[in-house]
Structure formats: C-alpha cells, structure tokens
C-alpha positions in Angstrom: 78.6 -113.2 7.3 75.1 -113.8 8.6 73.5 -117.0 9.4 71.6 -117.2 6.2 75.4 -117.0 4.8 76.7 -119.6 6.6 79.2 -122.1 4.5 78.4 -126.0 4.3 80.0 -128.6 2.7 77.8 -131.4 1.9 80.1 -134.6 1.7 80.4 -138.2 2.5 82.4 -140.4 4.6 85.5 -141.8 3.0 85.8 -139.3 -0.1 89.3 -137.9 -0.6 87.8 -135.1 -2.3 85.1 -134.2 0.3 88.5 -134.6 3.1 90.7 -132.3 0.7 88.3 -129.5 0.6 87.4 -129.5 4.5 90.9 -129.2 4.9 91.5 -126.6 2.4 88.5 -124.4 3.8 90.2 -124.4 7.2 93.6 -123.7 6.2 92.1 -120.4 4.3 90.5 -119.8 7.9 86.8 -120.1 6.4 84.2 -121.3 9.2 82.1 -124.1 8.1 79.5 -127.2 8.4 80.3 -130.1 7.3 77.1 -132.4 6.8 77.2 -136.0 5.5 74.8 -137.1 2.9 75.7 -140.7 3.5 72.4 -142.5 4.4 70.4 -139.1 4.2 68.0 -140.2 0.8 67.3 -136.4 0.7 70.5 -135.2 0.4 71.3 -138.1 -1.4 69.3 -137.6 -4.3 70.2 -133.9 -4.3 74.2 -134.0 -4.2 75.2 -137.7 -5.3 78.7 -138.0 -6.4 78.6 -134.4 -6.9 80.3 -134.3 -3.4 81.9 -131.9 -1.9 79.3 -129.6 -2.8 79.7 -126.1 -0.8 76.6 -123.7 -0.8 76.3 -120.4 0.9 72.6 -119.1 2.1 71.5 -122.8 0.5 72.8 -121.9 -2.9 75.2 -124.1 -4.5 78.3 -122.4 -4.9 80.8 -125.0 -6.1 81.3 -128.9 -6.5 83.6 -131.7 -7.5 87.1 -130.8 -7.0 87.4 -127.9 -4.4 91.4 -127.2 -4.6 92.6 -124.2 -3.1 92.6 -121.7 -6.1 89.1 -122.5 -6.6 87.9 -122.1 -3.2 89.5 -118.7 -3.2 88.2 -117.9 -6.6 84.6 -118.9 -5.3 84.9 -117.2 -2.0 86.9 -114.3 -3.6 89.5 -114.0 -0.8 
C-alpha cells in the first residue's frame, strides 16, 4: 500500500460505532488513522453523522456501520 493508499477513519469521540470499527480494523491487522471530526467545521460538514467513514487515497470507501464482514468485503481480504 502506498501513502496515497493509506486507510483513515474519520470518527468522533464517544460513537460506539466509530469505536467498533477501529477495533474491528485492527483485529483484521489493517494499519490505519484515525482522525476526529469533532470540532473540525471542515470535516464536519463533510462526514456528519455519516461517521465512521473510512476512505483510501481520500476516496470514501465505506460508512455507517463498519462490522467485520463489511470491512472485509470493502477491503477484499
């Protein structure tokens, strides 16, 4: 994977959802960033309560519920 590939989940502070996937991308062993949108109006306006929202290479790859089927499917391990 090359820098412009790199994985980031956008998510807030206190979401359940944004806490499952983090945890869900580790335990599949997938190296990401984890940036929090929380008082960021940019990033605010761009992702919402869309979070967690994980791009690749600044493309939006998946959002909402990130369970570990989905991940996989997205990442296609």
């Amino acid at each position: 994977m090359t820098p412009t590939e790199s994985l980031v989940l956008y998510s807030r502070t206190g979401c359940h959802l944004c806490a499952d996937a983090e945890a869900t991308l580790e335990a599949l062993g997938q190296p990401f960033e984890r940036i929090d949108i929380s008082g960021n109006p940019e990033l605010e306006r761009l992702y919402g309560w869309d979070v967690p929202v994980l791009t690749r290479g600044g493309a939006v790859m998946a959002k909402g519920v990130l369970g570990r089927a989905r991940l996989r499917q997205v990442l296609e391990l």
